[in-house]
N, C-alpha and C positions, 0 to 999 in steps of 0.2 A: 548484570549489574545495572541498578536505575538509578541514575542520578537526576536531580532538578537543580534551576538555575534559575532562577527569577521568576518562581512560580512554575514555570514550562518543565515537566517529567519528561525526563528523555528516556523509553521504555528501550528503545535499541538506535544507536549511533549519539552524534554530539550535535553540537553548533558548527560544529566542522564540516560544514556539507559541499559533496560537489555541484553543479548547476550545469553541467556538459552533456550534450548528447552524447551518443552511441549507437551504432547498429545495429539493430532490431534481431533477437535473439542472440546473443552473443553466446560464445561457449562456458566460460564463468559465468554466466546468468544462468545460463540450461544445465548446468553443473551443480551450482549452488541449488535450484528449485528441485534439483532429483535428491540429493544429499539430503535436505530439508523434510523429505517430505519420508526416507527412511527415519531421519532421527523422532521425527514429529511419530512415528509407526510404534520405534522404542521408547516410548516415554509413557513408561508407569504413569505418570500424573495424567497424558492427554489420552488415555484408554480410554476413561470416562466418559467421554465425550465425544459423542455420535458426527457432530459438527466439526469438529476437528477431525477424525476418521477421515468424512469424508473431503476436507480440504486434501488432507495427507494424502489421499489417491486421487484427488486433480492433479497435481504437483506432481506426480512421479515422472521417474525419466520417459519414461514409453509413452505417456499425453503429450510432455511436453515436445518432444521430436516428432510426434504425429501432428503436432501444433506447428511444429517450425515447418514441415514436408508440405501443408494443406496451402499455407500461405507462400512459401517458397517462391522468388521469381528474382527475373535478369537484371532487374533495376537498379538502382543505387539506391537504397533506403536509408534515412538516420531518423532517430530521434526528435522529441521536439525542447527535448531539453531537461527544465529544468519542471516537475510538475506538483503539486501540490492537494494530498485530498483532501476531505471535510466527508467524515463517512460516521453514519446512520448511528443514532444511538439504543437501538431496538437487535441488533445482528451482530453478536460479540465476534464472527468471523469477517466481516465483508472486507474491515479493513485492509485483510491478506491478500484478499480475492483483486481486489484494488492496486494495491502495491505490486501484487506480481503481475499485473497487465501492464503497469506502468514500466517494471523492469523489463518485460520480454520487447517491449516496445521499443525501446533502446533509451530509456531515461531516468533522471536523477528524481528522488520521490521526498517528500516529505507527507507524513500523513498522519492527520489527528485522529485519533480515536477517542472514544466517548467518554465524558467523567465516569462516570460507573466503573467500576472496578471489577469487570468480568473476569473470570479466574481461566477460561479460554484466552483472554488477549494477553495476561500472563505467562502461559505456560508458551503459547506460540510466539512470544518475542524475546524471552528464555533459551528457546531451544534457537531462534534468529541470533541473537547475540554468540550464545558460543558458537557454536560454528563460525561465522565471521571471525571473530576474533582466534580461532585454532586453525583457520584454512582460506578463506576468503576474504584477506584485508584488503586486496583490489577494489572489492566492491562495498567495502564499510563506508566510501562516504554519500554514496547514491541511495542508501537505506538512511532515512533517520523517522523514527514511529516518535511521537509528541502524546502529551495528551497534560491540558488544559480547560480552566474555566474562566469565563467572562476576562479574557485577555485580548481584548480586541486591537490592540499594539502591536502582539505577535501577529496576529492575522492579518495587519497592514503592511506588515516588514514582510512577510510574504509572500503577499499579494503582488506586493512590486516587486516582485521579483524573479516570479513565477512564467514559464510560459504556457503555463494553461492551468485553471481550478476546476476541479470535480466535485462537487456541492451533491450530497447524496444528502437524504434524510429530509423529504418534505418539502409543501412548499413554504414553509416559515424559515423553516432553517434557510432554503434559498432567497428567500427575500431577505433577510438580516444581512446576509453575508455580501449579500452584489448592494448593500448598502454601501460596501467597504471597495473603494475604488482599485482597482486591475491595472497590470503592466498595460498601456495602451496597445500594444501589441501583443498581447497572451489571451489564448480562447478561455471563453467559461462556457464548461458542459455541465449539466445541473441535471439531475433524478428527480425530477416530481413526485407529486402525491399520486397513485394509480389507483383504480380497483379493477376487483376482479369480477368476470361473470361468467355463471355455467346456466344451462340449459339443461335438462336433462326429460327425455320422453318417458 
């Protein structure tokens, strides 16, 4: 179900969000991202789609436990909290890719994705919503996916609030946005503009 509220599409979760760290891989995290990633396997709709394919088999239980084993150590790990994306309007998946680094990490997410109405960030915040809501209400308030235009209110309410912003998409999109002043205490990591170069003899 999508509702909006003052312009803001809430694609999956509310305004109900939590802002608390967590332990970096938690079991309900690494439960929910294997679960996901069979449902996202069953879904007549995301067959179609090559880019969802292969999110579905990042995600599976077997990556992600070879993901928790690789990092694995004696330390006390948490979270940084409360985090925030701003992701690419060209890549109708990255948002996911995004979200689920933020969850395994041990933290609460909010993440915009692009006005475009890509029928991938559709179908993968469809198959996010029910599952939460049939299995995983623990973790409905550390998910909330957005998606807005020229709202730059929301992006300030935020911002302060955030302990850290992920600015993916250019360097326009990051200069706009570190327009918009930061928790004095919250990092911004930002994806530039790149290219690429081959060689070939």
């Amino acid at each position: 179900m999508i509702s909006k509220i003052n312009n803001i599409e809430y694609l999956v979760g509310s305004s109900d969000y939590d802002v608390k760290a967590d332990i970096p891989f938690n079991n309900k995290v690494c439960n929910f991202l294997g679960d996901l990633s069979i449902q996202l396997n069953n879904s007549q709709l995301a067959k179609k789609y090559p880019d969802i394919k292969t999110l579905a088999f990042w995600c599976r239980k077997k990556n992600i436990l070879k993901l928790k084993n690789k990092l694995q150590t004696n330390e006390s790990r948490l979270g940084l909290g409360f985090i925030f994306h701003i992701t690419p309007s060209n890549i109708p998946t990255n948002f996911a890719y995004s979200l689920f680094f933020g969850l395994l990490t041990g933290n609460s997410n909010i993440v915009k994705v692009p006005s475009r109405k890509f029928e991938q960030i559709e179908i993968i915040c469809s198959v996010m919503q029910e599952l939460i809501k049939k299995k995983y209400k623990k973790i409905k308030r550390k998910i909330t996916v957005v998606r807005y235009t020229d709202n730059d209110e929301y992006t300030k309410k935020v911002s302060l609030i955030c302990n850290a912003r992920l600015i993916w998409g250019g360097d326009n999109t990051i200069s706009n946005v570190r327009k918009i002043s930061l928790n004095q205490k919250a990092l911004d990591l930002s994806f530039a503009d790149r290219y690429s170069l081959s060689v070939i003899n």
